[in-house]
N, CA, C and O atoms as a Maestro MAE file, in Angstrom:
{
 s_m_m2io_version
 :::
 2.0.0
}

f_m_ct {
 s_m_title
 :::
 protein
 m_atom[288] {
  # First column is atom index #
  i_m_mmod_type
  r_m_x_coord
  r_m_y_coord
  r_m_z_coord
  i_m_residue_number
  s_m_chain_name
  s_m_pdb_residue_name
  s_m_pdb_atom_name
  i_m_atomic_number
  :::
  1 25 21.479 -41.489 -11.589 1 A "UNK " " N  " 7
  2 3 21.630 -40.096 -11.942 1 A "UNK " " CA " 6
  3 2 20.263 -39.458 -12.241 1 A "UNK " " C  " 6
  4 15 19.966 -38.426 -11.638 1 A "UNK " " O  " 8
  5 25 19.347 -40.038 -13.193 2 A "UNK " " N  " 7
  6 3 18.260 -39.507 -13.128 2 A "UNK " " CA " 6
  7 2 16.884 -39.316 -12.304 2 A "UNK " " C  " 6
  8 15 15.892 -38.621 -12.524 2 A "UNK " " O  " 8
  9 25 17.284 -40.372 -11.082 3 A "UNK " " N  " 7
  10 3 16.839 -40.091 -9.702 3 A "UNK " " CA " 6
  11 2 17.342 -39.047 -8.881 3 A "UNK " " C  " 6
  12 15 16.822 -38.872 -7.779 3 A "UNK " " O  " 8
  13 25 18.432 -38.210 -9.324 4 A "UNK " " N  " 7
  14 3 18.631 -37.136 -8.611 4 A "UNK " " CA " 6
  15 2 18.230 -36.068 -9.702 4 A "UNK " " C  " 6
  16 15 18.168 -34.905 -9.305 4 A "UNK " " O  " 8
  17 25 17.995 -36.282 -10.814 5 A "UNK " " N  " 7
  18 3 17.606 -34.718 -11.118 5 A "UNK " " CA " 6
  19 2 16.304 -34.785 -11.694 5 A "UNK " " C  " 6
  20 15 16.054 -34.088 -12.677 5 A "UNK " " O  " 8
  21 25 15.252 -35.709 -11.091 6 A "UNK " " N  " 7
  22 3 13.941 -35.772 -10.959 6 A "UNK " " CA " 6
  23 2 13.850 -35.014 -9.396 6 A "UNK " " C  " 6
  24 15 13.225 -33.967 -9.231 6 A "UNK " " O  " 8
  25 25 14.466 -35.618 -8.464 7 A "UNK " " N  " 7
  26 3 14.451 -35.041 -7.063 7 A "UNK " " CA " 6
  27 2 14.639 -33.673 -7.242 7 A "UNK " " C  " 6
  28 15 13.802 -32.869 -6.831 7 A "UNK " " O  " 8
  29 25 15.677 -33.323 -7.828 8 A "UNK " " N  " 7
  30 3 16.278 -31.686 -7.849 8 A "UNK " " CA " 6
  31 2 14.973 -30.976 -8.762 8 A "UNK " " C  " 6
  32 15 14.565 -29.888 -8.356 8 A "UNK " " O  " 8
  33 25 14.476 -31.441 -9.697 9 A "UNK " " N  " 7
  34 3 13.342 -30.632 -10.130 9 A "UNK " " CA " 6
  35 2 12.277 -30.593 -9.272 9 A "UNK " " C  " 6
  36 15 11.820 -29.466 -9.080 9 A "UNK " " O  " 8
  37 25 11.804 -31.415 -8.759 10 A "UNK " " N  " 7
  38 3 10.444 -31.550 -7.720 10 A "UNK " " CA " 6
  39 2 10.942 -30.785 -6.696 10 A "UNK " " C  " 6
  40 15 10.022 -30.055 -6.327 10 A "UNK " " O  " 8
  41 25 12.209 -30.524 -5.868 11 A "UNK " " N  " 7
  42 3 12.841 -29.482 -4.713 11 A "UNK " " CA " 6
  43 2 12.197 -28.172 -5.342 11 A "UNK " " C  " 6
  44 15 11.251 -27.619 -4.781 11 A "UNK " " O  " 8
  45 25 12.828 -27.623 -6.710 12 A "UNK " " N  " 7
  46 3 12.329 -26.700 -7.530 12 A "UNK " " CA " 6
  47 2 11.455 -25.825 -7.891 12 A "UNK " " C  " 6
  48 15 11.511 -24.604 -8.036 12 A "UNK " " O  " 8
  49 25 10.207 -27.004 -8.086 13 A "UNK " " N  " 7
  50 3 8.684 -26.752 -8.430 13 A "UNK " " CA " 6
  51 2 8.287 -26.794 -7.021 13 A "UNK " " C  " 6
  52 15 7.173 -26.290 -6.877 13 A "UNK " " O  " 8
  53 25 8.805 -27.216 -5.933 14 A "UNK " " N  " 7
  54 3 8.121 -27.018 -4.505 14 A "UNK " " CA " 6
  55 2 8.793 -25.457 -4.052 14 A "UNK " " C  " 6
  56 15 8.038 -24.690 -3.454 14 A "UNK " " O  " 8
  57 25 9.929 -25.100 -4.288 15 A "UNK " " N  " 7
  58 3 10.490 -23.950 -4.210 15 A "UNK " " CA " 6
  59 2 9.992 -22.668 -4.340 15 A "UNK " " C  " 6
  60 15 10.121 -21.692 -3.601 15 A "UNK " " O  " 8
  61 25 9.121 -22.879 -5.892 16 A "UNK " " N  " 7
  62 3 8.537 -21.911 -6.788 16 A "UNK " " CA " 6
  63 2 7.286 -21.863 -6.015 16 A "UNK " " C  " 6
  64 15 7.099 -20.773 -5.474 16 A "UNK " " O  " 8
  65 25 6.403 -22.733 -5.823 17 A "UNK " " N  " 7
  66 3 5.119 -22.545 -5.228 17 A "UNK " " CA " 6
  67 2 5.353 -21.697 -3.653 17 A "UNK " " C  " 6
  68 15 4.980 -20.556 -3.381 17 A "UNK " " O  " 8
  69 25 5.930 -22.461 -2.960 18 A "UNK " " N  " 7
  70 3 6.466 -21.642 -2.167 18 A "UNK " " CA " 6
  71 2 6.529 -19.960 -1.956 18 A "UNK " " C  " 6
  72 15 5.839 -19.223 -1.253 18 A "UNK " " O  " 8
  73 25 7.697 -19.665 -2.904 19 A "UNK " " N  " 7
  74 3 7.703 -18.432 -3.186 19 A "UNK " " CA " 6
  75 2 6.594 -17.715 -3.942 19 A "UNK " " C  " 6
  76 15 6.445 -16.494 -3.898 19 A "UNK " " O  " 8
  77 25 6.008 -18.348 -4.473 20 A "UNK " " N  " 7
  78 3 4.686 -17.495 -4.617 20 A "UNK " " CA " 6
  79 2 3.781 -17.186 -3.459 20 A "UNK " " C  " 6
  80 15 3.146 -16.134 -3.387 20 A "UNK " " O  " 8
  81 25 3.740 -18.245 -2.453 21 A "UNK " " N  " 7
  82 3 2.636 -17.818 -1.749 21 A "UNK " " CA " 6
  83 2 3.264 -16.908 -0.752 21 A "UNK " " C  " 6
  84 15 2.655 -16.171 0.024 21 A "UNK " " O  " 8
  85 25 4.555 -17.045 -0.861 22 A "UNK " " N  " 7
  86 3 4.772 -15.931 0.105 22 A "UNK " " CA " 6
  87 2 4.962 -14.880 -0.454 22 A "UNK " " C  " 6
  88 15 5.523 -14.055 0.267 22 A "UNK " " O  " 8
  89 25 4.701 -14.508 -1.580 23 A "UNK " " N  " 7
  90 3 4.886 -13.194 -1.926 23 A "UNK " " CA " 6
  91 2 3.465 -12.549 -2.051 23 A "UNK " " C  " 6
  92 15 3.166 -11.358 -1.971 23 A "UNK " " O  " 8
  93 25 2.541 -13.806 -2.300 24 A "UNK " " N  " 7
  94 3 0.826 -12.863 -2.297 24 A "UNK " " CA " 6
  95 2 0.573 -12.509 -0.934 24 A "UNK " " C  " 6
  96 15 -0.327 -11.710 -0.674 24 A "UNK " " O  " 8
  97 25 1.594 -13.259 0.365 25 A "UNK " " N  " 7
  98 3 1.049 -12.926 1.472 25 A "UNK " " CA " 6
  99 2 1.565 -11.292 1.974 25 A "UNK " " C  " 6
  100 15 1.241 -10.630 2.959 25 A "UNK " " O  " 8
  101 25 2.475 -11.002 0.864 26 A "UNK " " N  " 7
  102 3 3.236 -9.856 1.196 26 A "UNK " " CA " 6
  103 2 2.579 -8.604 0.838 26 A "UNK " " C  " 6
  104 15 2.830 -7.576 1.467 26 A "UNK " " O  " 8
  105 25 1.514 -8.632 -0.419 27 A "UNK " " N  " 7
  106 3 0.958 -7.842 -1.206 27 A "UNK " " CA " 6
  107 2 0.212 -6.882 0.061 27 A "UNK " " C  " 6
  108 15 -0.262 -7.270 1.129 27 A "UNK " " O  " 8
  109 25 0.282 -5.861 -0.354 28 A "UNK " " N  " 7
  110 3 -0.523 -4.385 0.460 28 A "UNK " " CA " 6
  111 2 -1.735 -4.822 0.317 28 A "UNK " " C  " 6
  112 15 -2.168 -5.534 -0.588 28 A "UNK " " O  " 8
  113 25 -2.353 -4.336 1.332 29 A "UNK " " N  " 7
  114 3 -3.944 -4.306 1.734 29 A "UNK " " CA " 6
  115 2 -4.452 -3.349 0.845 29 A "UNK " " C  " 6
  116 15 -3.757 -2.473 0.330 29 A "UNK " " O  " 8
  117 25 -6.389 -3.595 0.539 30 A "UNK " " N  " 7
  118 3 -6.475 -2.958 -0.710 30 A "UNK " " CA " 6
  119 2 -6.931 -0.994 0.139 30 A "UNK " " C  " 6
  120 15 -7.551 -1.211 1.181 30 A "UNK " " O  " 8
  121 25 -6.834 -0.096 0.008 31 A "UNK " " N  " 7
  122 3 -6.932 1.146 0.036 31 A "UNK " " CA " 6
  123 2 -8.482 1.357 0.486 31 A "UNK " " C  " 6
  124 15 -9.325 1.151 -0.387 31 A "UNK " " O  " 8
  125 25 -8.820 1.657 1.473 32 A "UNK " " N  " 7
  126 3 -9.982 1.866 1.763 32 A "UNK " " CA " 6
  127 2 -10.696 3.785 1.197 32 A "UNK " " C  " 6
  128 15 -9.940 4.757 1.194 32 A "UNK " " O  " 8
  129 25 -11.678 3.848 0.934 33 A "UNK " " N  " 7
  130 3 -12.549 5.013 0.519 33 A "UNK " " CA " 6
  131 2 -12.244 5.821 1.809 33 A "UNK " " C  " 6
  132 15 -11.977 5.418 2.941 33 A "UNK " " O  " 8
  133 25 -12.357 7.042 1.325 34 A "UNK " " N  " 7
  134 3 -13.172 7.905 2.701 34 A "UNK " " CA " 6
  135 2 -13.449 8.942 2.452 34 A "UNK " " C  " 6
  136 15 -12.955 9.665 1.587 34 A "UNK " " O  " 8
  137 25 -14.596 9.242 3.450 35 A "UNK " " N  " 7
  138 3 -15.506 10.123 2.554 35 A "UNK " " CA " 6
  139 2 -15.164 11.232 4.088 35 A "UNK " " C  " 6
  140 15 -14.420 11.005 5.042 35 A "UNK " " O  " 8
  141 25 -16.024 12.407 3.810 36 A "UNK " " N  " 7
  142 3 -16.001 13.855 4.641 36 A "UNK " " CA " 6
  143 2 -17.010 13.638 5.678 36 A "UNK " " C  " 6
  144 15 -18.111 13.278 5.260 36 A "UNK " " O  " 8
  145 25 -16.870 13.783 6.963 37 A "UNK " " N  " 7
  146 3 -18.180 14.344 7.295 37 A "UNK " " CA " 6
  147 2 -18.928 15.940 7.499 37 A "UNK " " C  " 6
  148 15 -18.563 17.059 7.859 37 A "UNK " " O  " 8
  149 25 -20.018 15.368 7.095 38 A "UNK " " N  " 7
  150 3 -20.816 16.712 6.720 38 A "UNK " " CA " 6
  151 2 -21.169 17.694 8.191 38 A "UNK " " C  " 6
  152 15 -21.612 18.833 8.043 38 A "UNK " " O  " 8
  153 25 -20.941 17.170 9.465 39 A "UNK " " N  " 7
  154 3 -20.900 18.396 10.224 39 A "UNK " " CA " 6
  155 2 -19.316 18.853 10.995 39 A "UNK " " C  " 6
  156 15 -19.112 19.873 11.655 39 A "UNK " " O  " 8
  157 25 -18.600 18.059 10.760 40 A "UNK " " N  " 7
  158 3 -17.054 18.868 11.336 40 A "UNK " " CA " 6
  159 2 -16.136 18.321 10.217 40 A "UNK " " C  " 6
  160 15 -14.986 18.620 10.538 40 A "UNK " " O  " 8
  161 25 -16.146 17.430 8.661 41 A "UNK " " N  " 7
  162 3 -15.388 18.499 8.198 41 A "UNK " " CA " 6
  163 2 -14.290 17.001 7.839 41 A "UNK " " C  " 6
  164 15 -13.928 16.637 6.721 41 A "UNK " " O  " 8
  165 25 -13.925 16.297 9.285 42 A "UNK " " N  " 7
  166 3 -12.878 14.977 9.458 42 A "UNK " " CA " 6
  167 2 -13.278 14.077 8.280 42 A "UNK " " C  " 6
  168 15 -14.292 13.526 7.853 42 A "UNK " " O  " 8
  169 25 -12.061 14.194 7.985 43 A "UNK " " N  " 7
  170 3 -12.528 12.337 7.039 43 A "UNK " " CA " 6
  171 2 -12.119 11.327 7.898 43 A "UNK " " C  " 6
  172 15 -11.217 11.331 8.736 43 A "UNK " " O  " 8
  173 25 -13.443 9.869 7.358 44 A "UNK " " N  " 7
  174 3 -13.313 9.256 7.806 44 A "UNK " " CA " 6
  175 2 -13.298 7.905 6.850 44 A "UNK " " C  " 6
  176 15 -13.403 8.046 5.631 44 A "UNK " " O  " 8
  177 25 -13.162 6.566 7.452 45 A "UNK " " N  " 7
  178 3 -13.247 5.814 6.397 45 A "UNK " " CA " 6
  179 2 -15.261 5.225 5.491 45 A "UNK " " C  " 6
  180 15 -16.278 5.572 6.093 45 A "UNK " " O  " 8
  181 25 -15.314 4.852 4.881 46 A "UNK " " N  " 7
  182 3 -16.411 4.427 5.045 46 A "UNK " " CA " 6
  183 2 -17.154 3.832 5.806 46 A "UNK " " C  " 6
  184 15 -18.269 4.180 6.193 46 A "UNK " " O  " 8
  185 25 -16.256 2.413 6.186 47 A "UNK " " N  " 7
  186 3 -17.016 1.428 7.067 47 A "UNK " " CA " 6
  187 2 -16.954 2.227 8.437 47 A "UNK " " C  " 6
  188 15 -17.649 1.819 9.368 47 A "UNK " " O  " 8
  189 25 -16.142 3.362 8.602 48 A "UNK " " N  " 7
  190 3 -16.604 3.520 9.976 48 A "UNK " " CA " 6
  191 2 -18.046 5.076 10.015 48 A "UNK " " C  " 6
  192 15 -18.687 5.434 11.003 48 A "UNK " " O  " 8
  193 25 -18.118 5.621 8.657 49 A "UNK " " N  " 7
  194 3 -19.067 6.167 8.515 49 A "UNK " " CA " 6
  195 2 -20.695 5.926 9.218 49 A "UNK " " C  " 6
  196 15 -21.008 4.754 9.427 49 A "UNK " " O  " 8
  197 25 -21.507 6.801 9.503 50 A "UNK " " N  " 7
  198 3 -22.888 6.860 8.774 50 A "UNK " " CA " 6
  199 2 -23.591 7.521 8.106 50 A "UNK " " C  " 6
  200 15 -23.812 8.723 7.960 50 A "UNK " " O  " 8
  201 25 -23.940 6.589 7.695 51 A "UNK " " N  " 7
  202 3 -24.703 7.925 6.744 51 A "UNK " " CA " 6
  203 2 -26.304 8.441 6.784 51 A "UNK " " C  " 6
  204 15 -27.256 7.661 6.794 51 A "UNK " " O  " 8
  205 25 -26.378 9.436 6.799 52 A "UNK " " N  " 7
  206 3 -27.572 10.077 7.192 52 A "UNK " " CA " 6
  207 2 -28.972 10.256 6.447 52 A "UNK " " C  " 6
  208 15 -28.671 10.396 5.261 52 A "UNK " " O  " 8
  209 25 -30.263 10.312 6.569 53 A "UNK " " N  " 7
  210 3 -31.259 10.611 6.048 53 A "UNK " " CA " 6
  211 2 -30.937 11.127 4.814 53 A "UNK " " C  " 6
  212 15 -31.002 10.513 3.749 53 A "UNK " " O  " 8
  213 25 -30.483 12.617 5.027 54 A "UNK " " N  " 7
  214 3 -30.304 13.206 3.966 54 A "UNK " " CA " 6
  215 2 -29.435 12.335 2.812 54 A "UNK " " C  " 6
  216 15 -29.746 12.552 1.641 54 A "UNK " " O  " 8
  217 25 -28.176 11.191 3.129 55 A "UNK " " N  " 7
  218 3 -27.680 10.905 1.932 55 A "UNK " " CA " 6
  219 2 -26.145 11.328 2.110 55 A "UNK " " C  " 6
  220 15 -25.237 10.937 1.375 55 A "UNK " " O  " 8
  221 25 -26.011 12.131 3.130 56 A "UNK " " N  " 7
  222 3 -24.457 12.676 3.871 56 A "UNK " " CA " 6
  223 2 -23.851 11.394 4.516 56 A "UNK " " C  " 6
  224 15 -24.379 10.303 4.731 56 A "UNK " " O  " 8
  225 25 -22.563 11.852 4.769 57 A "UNK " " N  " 7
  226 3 -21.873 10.920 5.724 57 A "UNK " " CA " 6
  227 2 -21.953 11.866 7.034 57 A "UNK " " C  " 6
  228 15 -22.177 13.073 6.940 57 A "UNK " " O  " 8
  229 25 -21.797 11.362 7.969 58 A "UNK " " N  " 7
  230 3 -21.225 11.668 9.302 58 A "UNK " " CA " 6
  231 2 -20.322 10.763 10.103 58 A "UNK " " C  " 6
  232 15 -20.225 9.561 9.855 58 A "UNK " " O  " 8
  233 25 -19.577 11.452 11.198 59 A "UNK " " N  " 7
  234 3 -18.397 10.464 11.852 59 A "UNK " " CA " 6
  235 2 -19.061 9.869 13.292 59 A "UNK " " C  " 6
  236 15 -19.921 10.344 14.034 59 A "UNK " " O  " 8
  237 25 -18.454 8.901 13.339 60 A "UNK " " N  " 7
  238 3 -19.574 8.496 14.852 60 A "UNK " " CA " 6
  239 2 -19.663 9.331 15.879 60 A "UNK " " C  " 6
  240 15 -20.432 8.938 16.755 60 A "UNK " " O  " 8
  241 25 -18.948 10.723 16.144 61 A "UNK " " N  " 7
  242 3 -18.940 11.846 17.099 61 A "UNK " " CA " 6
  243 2 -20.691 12.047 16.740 61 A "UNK " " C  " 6
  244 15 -21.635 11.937 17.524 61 A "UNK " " O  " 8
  245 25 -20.705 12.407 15.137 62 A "UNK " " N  " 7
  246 3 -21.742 13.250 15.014 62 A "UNK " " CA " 6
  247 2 -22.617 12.631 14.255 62 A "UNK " " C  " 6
  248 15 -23.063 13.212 13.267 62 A "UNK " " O  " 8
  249 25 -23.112 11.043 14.655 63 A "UNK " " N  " 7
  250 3 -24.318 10.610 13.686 63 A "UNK " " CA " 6
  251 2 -25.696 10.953 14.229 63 A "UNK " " C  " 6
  252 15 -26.705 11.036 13.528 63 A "UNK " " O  " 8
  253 25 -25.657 11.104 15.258 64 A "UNK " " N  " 7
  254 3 -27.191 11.378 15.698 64 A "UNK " " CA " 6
  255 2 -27.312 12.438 15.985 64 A "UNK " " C  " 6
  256 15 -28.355 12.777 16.544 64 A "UNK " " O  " 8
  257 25 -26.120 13.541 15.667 65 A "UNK " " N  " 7
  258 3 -26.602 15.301 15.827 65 A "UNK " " CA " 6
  259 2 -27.016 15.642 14.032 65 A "UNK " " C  " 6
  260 15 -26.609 15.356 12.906 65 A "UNK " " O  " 8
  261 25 -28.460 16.712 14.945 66 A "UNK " " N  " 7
  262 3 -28.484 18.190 13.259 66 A "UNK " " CA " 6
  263 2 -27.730 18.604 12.776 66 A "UNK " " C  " 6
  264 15 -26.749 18.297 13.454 66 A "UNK " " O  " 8
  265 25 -27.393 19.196 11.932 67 A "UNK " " N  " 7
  266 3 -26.847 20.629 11.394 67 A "UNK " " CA " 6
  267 2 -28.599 21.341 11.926 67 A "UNK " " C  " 6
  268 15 -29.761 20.936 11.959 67 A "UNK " " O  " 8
  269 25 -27.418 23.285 12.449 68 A "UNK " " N  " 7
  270 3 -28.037 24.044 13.377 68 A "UNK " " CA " 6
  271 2 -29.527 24.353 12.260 68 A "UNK " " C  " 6
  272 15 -30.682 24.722 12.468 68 A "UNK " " O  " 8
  273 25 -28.845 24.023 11.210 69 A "UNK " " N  " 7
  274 3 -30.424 24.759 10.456 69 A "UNK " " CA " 6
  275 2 -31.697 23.959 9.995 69 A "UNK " " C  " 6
  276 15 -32.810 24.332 9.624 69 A "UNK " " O  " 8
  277 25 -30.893 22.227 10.219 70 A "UNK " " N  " 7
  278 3 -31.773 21.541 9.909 70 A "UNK " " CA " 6
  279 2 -32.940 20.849 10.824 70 A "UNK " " C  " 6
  280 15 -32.824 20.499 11.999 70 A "UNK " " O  " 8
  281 25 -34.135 20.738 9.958 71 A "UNK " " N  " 7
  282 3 -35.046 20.632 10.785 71 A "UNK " " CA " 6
  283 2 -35.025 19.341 11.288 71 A "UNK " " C  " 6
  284 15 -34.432 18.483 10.633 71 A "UNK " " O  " 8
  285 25 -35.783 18.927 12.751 72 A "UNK " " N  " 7
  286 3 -36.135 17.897 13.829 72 A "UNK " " CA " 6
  287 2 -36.535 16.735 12.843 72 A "UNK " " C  " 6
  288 15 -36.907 15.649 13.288 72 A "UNK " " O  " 8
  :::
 }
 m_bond[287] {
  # First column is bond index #
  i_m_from
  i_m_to
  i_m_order
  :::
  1 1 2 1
  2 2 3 1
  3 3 4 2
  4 3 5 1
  5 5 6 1
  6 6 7 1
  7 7 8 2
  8 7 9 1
  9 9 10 1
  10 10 11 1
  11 11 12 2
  12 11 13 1
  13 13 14 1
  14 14 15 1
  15 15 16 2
  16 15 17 1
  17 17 18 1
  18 18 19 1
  19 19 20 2
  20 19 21 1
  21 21 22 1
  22 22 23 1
  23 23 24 2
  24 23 25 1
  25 25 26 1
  26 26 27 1
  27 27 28 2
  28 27 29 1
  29 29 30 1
  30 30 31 1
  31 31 32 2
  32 31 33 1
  33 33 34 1
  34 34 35 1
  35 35 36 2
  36 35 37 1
  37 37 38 1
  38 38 39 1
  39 39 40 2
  40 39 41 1
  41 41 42 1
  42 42 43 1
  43 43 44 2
  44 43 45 1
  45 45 46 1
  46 46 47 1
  47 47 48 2
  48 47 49 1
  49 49 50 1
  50 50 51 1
  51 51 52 2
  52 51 53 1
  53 53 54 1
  54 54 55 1
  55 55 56 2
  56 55 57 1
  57 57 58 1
  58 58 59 1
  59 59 60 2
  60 59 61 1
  61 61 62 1
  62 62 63 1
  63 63 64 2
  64 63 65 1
  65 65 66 1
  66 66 67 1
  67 67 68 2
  68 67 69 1
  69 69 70 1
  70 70 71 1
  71 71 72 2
  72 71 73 1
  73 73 74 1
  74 74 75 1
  75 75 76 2
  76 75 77 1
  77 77 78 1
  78 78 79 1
  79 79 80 2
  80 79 81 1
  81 81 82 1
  82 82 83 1
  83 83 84 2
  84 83 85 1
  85 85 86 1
  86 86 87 1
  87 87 88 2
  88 87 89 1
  89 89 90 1
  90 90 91 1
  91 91 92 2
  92 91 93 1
  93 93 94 1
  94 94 95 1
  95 95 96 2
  96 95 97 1
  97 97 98 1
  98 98 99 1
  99 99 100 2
  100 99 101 1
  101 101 102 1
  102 102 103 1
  103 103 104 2
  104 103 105 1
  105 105 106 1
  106 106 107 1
  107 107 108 2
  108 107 109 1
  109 109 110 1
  110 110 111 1
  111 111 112 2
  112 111 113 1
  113 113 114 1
  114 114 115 1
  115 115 116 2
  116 115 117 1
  117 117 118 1
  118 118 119 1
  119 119 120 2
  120 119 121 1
  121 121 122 1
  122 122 123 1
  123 123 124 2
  124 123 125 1
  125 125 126 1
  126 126 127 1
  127 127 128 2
  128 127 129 1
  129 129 130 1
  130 130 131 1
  131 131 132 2
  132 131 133 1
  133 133 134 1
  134 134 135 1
  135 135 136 2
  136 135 137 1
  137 137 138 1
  138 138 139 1
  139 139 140 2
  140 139 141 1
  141 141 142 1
  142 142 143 1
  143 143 144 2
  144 143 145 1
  145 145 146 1
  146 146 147 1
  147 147 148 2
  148 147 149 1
  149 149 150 1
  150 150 151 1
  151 151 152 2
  152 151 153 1
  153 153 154 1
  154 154 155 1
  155 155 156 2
  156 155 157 1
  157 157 158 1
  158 158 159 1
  159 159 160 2
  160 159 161 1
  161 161 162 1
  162 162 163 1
  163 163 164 2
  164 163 165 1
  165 165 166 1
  166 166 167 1
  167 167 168 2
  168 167 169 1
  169 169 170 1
  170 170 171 1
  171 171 172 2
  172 171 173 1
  173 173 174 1
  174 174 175 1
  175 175 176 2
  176 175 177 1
  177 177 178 1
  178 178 179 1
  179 179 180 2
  180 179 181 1
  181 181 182 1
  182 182 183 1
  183 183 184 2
  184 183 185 1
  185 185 186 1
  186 186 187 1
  187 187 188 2
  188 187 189 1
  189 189 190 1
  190 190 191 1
  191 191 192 2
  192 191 193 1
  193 193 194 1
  194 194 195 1
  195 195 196 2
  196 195 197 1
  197 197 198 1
  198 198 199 1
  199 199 200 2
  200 199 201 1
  201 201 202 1
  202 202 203 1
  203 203 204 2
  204 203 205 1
  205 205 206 1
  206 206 207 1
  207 207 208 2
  208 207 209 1
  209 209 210 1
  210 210 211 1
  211 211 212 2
  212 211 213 1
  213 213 214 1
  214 214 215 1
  215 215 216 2
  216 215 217 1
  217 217 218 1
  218 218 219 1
  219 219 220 2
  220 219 221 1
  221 221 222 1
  222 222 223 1
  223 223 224 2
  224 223 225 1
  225 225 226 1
  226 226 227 1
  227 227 228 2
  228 227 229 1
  229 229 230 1
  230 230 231 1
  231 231 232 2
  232 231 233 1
  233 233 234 1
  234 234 235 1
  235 235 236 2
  236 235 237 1
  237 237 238 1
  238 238 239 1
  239 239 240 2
  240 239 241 1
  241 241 242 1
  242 242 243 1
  243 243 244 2
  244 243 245 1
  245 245 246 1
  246 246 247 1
  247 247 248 2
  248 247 249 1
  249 249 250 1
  250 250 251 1
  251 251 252 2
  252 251 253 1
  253 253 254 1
  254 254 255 1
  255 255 256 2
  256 255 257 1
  257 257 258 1
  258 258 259 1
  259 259 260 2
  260 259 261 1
  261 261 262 1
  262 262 263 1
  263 263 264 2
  264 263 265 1
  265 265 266 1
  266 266 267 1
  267 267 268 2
  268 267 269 1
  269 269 270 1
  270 270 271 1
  271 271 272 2
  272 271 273 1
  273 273 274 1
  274 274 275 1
  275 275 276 2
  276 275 277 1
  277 277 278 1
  278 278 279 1
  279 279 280 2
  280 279 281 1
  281 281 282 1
  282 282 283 1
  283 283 284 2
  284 283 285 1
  285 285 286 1
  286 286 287 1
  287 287 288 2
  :::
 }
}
């Protein structure tokens, strides 16, 4: 008898671990930033940002264009 409810606890504690890891595998991805870009305005995320001399973000449309007033 107490060979089966050593077995039935160890089923148990393998049960529980179990269900934990499948529930961290379930957890939401963490929320990524995103910032504006400074010549049209779109948000974008960070990592797909650049960011510019000045300290701005821009979107990859517009990392290597001016703004019309800024200088060369």
């Amino acid at each position: 008898m107490l060979k089966w409810v050593l077995l039935a606890g160890c089923a148990a504690v393998l049960f529980y671990f179990w269900r934990q890891k499948k529930r961290q595998a379930r957890r939401r991805p963490a929320l990524e930033s995103l910032v504006r870009c400074s010549r049209c305005g779109r948000y974008v995320s960070v990592h797909s940002a650049l960011r510019s001399a000045e300290g701005d973000y821009r979107c990859i449309q517009h990392a290597g264009q001016q703004h019309a007033g800024d200088p060369d």
